[in-house]
N, C-alpha and C positions, 0 to 999 in steps of 0.2 A: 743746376749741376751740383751743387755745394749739399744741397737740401738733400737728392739721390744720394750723396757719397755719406753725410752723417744719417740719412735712416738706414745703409746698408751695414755700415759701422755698429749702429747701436742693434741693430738685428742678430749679426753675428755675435756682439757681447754678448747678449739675452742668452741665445742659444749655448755659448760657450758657457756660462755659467748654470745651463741645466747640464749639461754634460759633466760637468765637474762634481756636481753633485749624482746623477748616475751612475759614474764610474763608481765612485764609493762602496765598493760592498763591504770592505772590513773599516774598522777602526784601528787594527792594530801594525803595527810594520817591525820588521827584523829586528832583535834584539828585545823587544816590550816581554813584560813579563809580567806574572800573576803570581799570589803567594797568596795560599786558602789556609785556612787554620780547620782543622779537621773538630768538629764539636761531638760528632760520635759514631762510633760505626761497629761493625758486629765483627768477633770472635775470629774472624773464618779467611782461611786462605786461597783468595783469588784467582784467577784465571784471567790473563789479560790477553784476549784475542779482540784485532783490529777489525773495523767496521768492514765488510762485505764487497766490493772487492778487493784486495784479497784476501782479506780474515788472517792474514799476520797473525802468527803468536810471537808474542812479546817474553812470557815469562809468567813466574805467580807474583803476588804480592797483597802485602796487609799492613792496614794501617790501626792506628788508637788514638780514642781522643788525645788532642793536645799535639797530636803531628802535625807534619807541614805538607800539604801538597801544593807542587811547582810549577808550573812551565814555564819555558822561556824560548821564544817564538826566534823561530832561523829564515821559515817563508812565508812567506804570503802570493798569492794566486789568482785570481777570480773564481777557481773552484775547490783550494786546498790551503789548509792553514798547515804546516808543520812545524814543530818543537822538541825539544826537552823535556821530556814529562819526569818529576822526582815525586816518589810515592812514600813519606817516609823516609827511610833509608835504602828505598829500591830505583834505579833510576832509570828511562829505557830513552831509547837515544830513535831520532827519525820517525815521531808518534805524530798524525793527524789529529788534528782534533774532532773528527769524526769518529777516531780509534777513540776517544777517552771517552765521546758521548755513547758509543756502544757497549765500551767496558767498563766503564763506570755508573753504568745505566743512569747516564747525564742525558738523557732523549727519551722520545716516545715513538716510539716506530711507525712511520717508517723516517722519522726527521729524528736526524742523529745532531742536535744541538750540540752537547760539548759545554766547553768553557766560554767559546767566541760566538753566538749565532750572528747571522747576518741580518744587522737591525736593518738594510735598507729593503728588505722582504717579508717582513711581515705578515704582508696577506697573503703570500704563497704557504706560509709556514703555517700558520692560522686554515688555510686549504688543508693540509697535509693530515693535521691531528685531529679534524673536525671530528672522526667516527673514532678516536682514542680512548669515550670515559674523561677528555678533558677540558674542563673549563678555563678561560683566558679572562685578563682585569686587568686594567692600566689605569694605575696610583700612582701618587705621589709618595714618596715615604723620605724618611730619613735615614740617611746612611752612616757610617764611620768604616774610613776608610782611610790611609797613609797616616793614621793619628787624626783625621779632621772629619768633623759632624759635615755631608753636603745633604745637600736637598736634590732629589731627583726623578724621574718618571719612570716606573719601573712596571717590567709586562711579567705578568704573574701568569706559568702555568700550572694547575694543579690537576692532577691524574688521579681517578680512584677507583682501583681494582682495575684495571686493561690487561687482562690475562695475569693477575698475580702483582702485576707491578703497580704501587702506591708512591706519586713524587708529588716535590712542590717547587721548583725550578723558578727564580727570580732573576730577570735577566733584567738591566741597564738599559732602556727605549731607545735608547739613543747611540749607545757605543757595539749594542747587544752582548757586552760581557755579564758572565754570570756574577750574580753577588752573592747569591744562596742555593744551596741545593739542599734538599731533603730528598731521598727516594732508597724504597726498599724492594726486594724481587725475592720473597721464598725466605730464606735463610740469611740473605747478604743486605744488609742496610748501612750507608753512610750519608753524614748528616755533614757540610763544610759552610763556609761563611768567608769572604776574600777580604785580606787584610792587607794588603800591600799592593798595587798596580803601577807600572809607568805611563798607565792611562790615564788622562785627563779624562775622567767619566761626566763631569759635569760641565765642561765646555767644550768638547768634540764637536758637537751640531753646529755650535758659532762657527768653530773652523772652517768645518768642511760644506756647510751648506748657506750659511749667513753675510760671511763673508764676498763672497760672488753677485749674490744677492743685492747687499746695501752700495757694493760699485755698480750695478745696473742701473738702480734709482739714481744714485747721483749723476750717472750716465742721461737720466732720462732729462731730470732738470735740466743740465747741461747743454741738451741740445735743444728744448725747449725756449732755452735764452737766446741759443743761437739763429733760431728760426724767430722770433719776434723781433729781433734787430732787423734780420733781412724785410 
């Protein structure tokens, strides 16, 4: 009886810690925020209409090197991240992050990445761009970021020529926050780099996946001992 009730125990842990780690779609939660330093962008006054449905117009706006763009996250979802978006000196208030990957042409269509993708997706997202013109690469590289050199895995998409648009999009493997974007469309190019986050970009995975994980194993010992006693 003893034997039944600790393999039913450690069965539901097992299972409760994959569940923990599948609920997982974002990294990020209410209030986390992002701060990109603008490295260069073109001349030209923008047009900020939100991703498709409903294509929300927002306003115009335009940035130059050496600005700041912001956001600062109010929800999180299973299907929508929404924020603070600050463009410069332009701020628009109740912005998706789907809004900023279409109007910042932070995406490749039809996957409207943004600032946040959803690193626990991958291969859906990797489906999505397959016939985009773009190629995918997951490196290691170095980062600076809150002031500090990390080390980290990073998924690399570059796009070249997909109807006019030319990007290089470097998203965090782990947290799927962007770290870099390059991408230009016609006339409109911006180039940014994320200099500030309340994101732990290099130990998010221990959190949310590792941790559940290493109490299964001890889990598993555990009752291992228990059952060679009996």
């Amino acid at each position: 009886m003893l034997k039944r009730i600790v393999f039913t125990n450690l069965v539901f842990l097992l299972f409760s810690s994959v569940l923990i780690h599948a609920g997982s779609s974002y990294s990020v939660v209410p209030s986390d925020y992002l701060i990109y330093n603008v490295v260069d962008s073109s001349s030209t006054t923008n047009y900020f209409y939100g991703a498709w449905p409903p294509g929300h117009y927002f306003g115009t706006w335009s940035v130059e090197a050496g600005d700041k763009i912001m956001f600062n996250v109010t929800s999180v979802t299973d299907m929508t991240i929404n924020g603070t978006l600050t463009l410069g000196n332009i701020t628009f208030t109740d912005v998706r992050n789907i809004d900023i990957g279409s109007a910042l042409a932070l995406s490749i269509y039809p996957w409207m990445g943004g600032l946040i993708a959803n690193s626990s997706d991958w291969t859906n997202i990797e489906q999505l761009v397959e016939n985009t013109n773009t190629t995918i690469s997951v490196e290691q590289i170095t980062y600076s970021v809150n002031g500090n050199n990390i080390t980290l895995i990073a998924r690399i998409f570059e796009v070249s020529n997909y109807y006019g648009q030319f990007s290089r999009l470097i998203y965090d493997n782990n947290t799927g926050i962007l770290l870099e974007g390059t991408t230009s469309f016609g006339n409109y190019r911006l180039s940014l780099s994320l200099e500030f986050t309340s994101v732990e970009l290099n130990t998010q995975t221990q959190k949310t996946v590792w941790s559940p994980l290493l109490l299964s194993v001890f889990s598993v010992v555990i009752v291992v001992i228990i059952l060679r006693k009996r």
